[in-house]
C-alpha positions as CSV (number, residue, x, y, z in Angstrom):
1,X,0.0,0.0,0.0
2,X,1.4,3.7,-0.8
3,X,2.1,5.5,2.3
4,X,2.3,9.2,2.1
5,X,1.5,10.5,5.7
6,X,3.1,9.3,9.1
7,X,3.5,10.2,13.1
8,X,6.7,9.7,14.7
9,X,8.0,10.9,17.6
10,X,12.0,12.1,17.9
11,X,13.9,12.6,20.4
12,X,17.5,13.9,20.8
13,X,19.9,12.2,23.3
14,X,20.5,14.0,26.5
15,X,23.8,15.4,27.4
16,X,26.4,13.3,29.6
17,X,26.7,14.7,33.3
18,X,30.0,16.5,34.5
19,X,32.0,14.1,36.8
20,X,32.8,14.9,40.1
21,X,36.2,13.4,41.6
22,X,39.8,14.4,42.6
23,X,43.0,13.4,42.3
24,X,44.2,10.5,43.8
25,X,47.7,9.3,43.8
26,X,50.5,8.1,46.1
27,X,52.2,11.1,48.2
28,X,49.9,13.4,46.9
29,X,47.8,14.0,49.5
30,X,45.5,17.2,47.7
31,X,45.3,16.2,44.5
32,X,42.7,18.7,43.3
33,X,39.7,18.1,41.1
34,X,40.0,15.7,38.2
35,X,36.2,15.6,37.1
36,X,35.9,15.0,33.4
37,X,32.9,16.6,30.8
38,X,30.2,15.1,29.9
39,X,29.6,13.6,26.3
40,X,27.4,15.6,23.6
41,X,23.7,13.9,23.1
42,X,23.1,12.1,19.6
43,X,21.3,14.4,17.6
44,X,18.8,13.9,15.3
45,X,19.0,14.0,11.6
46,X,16.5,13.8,8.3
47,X,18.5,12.8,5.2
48,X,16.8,12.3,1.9
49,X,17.7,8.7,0.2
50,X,16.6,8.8,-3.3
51,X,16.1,4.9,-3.4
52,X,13.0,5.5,-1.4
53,X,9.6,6.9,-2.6
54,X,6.7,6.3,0.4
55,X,6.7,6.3,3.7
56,X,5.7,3.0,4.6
57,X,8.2,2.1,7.0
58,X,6.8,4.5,9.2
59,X,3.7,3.1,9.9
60,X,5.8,0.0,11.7
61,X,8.6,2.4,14.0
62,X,7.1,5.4,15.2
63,X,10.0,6.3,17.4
64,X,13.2,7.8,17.0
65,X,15.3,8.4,20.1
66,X,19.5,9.4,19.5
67,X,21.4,7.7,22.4
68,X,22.4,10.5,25.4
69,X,26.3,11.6,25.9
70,X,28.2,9.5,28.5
71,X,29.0,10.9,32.1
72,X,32.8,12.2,33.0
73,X,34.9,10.5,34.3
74,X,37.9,10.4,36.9
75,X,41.1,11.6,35.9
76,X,39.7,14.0,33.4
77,X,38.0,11.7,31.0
78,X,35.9,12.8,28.8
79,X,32.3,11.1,28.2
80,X,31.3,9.4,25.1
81,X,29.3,11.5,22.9
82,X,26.0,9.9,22.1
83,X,25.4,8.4,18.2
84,X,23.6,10.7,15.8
85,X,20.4,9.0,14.6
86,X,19.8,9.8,11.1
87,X,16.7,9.0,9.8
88,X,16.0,8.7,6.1
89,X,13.1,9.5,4.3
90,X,12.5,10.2,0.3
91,X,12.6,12.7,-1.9
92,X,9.4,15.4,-1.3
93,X,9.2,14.9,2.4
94,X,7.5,17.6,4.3
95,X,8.2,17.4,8.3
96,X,5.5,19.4,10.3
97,X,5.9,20.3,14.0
98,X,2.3,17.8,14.2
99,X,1.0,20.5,17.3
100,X,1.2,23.4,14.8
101,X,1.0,22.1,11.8
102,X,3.7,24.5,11.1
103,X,6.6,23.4,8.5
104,X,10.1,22.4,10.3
105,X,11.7,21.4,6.7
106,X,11.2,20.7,3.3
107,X,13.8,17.6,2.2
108,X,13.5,19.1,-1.1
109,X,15.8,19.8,-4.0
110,X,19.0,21.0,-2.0
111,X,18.1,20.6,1.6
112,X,19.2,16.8,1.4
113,X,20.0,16.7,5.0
114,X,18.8,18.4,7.7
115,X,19.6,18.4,11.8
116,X,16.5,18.9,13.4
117,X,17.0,18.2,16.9
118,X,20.2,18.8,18.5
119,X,21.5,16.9,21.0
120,X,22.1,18.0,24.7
121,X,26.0,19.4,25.3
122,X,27.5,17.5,27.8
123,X,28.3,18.9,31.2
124,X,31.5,20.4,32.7
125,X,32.9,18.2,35.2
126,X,34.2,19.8,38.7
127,X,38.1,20.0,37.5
128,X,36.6,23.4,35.7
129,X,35.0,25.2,38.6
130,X,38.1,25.3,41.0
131,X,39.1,29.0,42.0
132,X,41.8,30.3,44.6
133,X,38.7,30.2,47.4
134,X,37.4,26.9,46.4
135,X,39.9,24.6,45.6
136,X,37.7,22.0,46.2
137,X,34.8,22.4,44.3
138,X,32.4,19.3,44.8
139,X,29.9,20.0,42.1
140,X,29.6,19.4,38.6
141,X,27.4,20.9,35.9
142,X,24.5,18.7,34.3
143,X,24.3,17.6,31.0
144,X,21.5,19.3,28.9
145,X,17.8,17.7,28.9
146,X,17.1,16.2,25.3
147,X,14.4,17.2,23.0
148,X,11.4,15.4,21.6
149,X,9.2,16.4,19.3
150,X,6.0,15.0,17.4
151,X,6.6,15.1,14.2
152,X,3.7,15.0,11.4
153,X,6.0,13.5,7.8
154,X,3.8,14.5,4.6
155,X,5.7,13.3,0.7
156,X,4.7,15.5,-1.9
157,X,5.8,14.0,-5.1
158,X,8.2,16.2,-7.1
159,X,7.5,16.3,-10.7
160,X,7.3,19.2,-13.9
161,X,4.0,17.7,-15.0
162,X,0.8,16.6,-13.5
163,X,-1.8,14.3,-14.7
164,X,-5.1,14.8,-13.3
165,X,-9.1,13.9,-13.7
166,X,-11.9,12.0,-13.2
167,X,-11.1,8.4,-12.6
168,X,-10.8,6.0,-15.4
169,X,-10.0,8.8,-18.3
170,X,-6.5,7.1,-19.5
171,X,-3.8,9.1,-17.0
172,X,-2.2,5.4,-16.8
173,X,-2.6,4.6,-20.2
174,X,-0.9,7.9,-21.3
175,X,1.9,8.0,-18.6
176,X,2.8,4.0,-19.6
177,X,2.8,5.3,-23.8
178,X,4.6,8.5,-22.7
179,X,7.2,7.4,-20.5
180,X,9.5,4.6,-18.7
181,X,6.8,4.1,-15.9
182,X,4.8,1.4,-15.7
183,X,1.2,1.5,-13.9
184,X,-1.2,-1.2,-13.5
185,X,-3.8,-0.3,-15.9
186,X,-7.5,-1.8,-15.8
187,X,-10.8,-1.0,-16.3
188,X,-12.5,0.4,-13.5
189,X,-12.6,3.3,-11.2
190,X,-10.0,3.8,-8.8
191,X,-7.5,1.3,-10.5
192,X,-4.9,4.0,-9.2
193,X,-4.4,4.8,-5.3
194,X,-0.8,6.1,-5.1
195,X,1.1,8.9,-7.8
196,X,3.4,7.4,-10.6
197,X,6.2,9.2,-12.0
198,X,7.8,8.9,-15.6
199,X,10.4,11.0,-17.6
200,X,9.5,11.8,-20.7
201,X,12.3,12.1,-23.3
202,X,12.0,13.8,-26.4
203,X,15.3,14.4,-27.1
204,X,18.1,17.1,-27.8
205,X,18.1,17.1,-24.1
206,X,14.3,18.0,-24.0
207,X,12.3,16.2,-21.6
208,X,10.3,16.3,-18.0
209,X,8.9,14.1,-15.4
210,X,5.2,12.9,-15.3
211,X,3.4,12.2,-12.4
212,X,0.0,10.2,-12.5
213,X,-2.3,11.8,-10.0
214,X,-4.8,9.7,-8.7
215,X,-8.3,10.3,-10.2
216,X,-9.9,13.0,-8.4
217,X,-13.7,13.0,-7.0
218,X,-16.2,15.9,-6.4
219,X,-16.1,17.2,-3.1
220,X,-11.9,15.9,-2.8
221,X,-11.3,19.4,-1.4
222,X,-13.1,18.9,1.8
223,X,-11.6,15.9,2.0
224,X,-14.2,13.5,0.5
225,X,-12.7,9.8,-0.4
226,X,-8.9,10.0,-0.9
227,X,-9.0,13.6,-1.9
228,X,-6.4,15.5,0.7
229,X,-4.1,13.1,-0.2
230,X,-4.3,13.2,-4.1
231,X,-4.3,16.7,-4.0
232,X,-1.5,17.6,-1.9
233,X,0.7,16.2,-4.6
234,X,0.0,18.9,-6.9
235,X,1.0,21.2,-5.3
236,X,4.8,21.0,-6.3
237,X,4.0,20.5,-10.3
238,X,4.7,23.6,-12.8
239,X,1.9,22.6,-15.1
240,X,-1.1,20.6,-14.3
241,X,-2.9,18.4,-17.5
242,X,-6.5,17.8,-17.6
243,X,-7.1,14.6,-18.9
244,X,-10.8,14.1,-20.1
245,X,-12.5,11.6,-21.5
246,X,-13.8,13.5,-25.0
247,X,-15.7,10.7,-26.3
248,X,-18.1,10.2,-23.0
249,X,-17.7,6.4,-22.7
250,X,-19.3,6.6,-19.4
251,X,-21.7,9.4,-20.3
252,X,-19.5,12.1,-18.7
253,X,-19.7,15.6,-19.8
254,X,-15.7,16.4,-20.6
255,X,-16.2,20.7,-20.0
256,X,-18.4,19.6,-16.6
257,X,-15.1,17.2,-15.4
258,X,-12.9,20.0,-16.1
259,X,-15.6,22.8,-14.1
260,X,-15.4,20.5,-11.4
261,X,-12.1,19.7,-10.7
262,X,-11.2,23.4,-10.9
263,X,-13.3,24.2,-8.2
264,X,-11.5,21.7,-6.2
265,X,-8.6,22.9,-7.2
266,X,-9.2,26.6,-6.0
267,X,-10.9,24.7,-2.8
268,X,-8.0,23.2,-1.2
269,X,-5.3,26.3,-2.8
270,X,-6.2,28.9,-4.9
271,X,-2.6,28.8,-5.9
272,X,-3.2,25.4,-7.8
273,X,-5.4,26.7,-9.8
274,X,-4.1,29.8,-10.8
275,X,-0.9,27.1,-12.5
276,X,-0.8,27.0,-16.1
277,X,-3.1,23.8,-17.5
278,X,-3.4,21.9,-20.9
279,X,-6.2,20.0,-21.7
280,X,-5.3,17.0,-23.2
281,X,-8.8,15.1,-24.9
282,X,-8.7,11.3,-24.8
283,X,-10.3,8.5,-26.3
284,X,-11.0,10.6,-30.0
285,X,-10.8,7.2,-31.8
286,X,-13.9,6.3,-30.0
287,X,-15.5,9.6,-30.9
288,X,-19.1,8.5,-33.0
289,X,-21.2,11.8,-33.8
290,X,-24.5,11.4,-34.9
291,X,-26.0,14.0,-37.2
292,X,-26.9,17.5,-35.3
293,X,-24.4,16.3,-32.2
294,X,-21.7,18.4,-31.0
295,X,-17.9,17.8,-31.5
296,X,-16.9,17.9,-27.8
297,X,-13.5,19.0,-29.1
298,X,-14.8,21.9,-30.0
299,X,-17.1,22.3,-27.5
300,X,-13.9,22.2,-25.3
301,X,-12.2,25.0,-27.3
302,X,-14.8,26.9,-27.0
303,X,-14.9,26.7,-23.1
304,X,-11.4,27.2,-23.0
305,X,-9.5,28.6,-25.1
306,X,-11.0,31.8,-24.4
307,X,-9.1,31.5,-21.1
308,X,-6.0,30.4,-23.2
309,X,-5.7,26.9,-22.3
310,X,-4.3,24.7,-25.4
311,X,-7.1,21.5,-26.3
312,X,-4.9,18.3,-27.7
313,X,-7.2,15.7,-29.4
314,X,-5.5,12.4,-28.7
315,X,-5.9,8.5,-27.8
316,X,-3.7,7.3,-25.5
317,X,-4.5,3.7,-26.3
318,X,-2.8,4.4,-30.0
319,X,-0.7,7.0,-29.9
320,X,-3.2,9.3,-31.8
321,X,-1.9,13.4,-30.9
322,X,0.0,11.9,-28.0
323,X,3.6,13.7,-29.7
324,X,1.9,17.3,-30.3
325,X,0.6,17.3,-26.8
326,X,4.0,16.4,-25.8
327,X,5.9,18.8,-27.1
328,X,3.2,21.6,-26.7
329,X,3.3,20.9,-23.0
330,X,7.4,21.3,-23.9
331,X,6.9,24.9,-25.0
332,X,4.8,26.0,-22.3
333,X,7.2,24.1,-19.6
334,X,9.9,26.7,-21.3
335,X,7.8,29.7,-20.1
336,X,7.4,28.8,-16.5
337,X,10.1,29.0,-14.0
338,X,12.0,25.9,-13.4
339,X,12.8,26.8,-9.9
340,X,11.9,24.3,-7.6
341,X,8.7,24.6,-5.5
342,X,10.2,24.1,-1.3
343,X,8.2,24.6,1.5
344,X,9.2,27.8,3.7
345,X,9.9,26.9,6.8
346,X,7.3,28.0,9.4
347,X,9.0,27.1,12.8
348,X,11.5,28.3,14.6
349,X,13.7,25.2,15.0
350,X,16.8,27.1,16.7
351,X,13.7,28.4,19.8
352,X,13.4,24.8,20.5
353,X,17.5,23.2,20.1
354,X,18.8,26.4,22.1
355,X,15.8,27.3,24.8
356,X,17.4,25.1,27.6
357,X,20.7,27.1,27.3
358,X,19.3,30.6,27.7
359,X,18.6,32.3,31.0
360,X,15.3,33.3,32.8
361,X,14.6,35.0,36.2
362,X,11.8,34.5,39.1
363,X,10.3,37.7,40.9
364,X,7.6,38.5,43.3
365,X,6.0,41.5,42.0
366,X,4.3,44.6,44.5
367,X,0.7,43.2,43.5
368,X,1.8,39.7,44.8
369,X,1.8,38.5,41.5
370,X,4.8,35.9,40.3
371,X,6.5,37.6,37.2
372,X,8.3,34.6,35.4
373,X,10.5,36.7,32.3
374,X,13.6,36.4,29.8
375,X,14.4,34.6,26.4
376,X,14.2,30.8,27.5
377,X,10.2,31.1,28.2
378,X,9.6,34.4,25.8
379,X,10.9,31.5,22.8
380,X,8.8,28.7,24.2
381,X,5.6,30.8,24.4
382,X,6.5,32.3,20.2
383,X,6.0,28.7,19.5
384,X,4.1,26.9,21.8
385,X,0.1,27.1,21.5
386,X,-1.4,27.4,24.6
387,X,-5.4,27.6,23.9
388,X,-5.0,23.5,22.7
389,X,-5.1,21.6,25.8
390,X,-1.9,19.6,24.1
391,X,-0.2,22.7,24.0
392,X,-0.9,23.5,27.6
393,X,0.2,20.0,28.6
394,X,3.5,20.7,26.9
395,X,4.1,24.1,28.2
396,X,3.5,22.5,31.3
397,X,6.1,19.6,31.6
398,X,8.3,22.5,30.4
399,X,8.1,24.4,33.0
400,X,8.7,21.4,35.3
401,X,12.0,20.3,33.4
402,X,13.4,23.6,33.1
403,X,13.3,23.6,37.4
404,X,10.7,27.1,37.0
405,X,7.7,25.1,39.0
406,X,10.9,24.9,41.8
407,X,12.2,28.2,41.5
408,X,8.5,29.6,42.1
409,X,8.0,27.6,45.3
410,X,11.6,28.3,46.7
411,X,9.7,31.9,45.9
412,X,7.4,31.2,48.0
413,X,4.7,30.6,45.7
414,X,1.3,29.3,47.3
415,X,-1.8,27.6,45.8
416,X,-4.2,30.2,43.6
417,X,-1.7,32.9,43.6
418,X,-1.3,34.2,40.1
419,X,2.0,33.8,37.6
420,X,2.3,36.0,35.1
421,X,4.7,35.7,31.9
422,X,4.6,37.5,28.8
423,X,1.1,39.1,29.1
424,X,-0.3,35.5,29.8
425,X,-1.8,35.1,33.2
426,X,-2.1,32.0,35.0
427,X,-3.2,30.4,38.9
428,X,-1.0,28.4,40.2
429,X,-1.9,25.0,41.8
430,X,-0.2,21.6,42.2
């Protein structure tokens, strides 16, 4: 089965803890402190492999945890640092923070490989906290926590070209004639339930890729049958091809089709449907006009043309126009811009691998109100949405694990009194 969407959940490894020891050796009786660092956390990474194309192995490991850095030890060793976990995924991967829906990274033409959680740095063992008062020191700094993250993994197939329609109009038939791709072809709806991709060559180094889009429905938009997830492969293609079945076989109206799945098209994006489009007309070989009937190739010229949208006649079953409509989706290709469509990234990646490292304060304000400030919970609140009871929950076992829940009690902090941070206001109880 094609797999295009997937939950997983990642976690960095946590730093190693700084060692606490001192020098031990015969006739030195003070030998000072020897406490090694702590080992660096595993981070985790997304790297594209171009040998895959679904996600399927996702929907049997779900989680992704980097091993944590080793303690110090005596005698100024140095922990381990944990192992990377590098995870790959194909081509067209879309990672979403899965609370915000908002995109982390695109593994998209360039971006091949990505760090998106960092590991915990390792703590500083007590041989670096030894001054001329305390040559002693019997304390050690703790390794960073690790980060996890729910991650929502979404392929968009890449491709210059997209077939689309109704079900059962000959998108196989033409990719198989077209291309090197090879779909399973047969004669009823729905024979197709996952994209297919094919280069077309024409030569003189002219040539694209083709993607078979599954056969859309009425109501796809909102979601109806498989519709989100045909659709959302689109949306990287430079030129979208209606493929209609001219000759009504199954007593479709070919100008309706194209109506329709326009309006599903400006539905889900209205960026889809403002892409260049080509109609291409199949099945004319089985075209049989009786007298006072209208060509529908004309009928679809004169729906369309108007609007500047090309009408091929051909039969993908024999070839029939298949080379004009070819080369006159060629020419149009050389008018749009080749650049390749990436996702923007939407959050802030750096808020999350560098919040445990920056500072914050505790105060009792005049009014008796608990003011919790500075840039470690300022960058957790820019990303973190509070009025989901998720988000809440996560904002929570932050403030837990950062030690900010302690720092308000050692405050004095009692049950109902009020915390405010960042013009968000909350009661505390336990």
């Amino acid at each position: 089965m094609f797999c295009d969407r997937a939950k997983v959940f990642i976690k960095s490894g946590k730093g190693g803890d700084g060692h606490v020891s001192f020098r031990r050796e015969l006739y030195v009786p003070a030998g000072g402190p020897d406490g090694g660092d702590g080992g660096r956390g595993g981070d985790i990474i997304f790297q594209v492999d171009k040998g895959l194309n679904t996600l399927t192995d996702f929907r049997h490991v779900r989680k992704y945890v980097a091993t944590s850095g080793q303690e110090g030890g005596k005698r100024r060793c140095h922990g381990a640092d944990g192992k990377d976990l590098v995870i790959k995924v194909p081509e067209g991967t879309v990672i979403k923070d899965d609370e915000t829906g908002k995109v982390i990274a695109d593994m998209s033409g360039e971006n091949q490989r990505e760090v998106i959680l960092k590991g915990g740095k390792g703590g500083l063992g007590n041989m670096h906290f030894a001054t001329s008062t305390m040559q002693a020191p019997k304390y050690a700094q703790p390794g960073q926590p690790a980060k996890e993250l729910w991650v929502r993994l979404e392929l968009k197939v890449i491709a210059d070209v997209g077939l689309i329609g109704f079900p059962n109009v000959g998108k196989s038939t033409l990719l198989s004639r077209v291309s090197n791709a090879r779909p399973k072809i047969a004669d009823y709806h729905f024979t197709t339930l996952n994209p297919h991709l094919g280069v077309v060559d024409l030569g003189d180094s002219a040539g694209f890729v083709m993607a078979d889009i599954p056969g859309l429905i009425e109501g796809a938009s909102e979601g109806v049958g498989l519709g989100h997830d045909f659709l959302r492969h689109i949306e990287r293609t430079r030129i979208l091809v209606h493929v209609v079945d001219a000759a009504s076989v199954e007593g479709r109206d070919p100008v309706e089709d194209i109506k329709t799945i326009d309006r599903e098209l400006e539905s889900y994006d209205l960026q889809l449907a403002k892409k260049p489009q080509v109609i291409a007309a199949n099945k004319v070989d089985a075209i049989y006009l009786e007298d006072g009937q209208t060509d529908p190739i004309e009928a679809l010229r004169a729906a369309f043309g108007p609007m500047g949208v090309p009408v091929y006649p051909i039969s993908a079953a024999s070839g029939q126009g298949v080379k004009e409509l070819l080369y006159g989706i060629w020419e149009l290709l050389k008018t749009v811009e080749d650049a390749p469509i990436v996702f923007a990234k939407e959050f802030d990646l750096d808020a999350l691998n560098m919040v445990s490292t920056l500072p914050y304060t505790v105060e009792k304000d005049k009014d008796g109100t608990y003011v919790v400030e500075g840039p470690r919970v300022e960058k957790m609140l820019g990303y973190t949405n509070l009025e989901s009871e998720k988000g809440f929950l996560f904002f929570q076992k932050f403030l837990k694990e950062n030690g900010i829940l302690d720092e308000l009690e050692k405050a004095g902090i009692q049950e109902g009194d009020t915390v405010r941070m960042y013009g968000f206001a909350f009661d505390y109880y336990k």
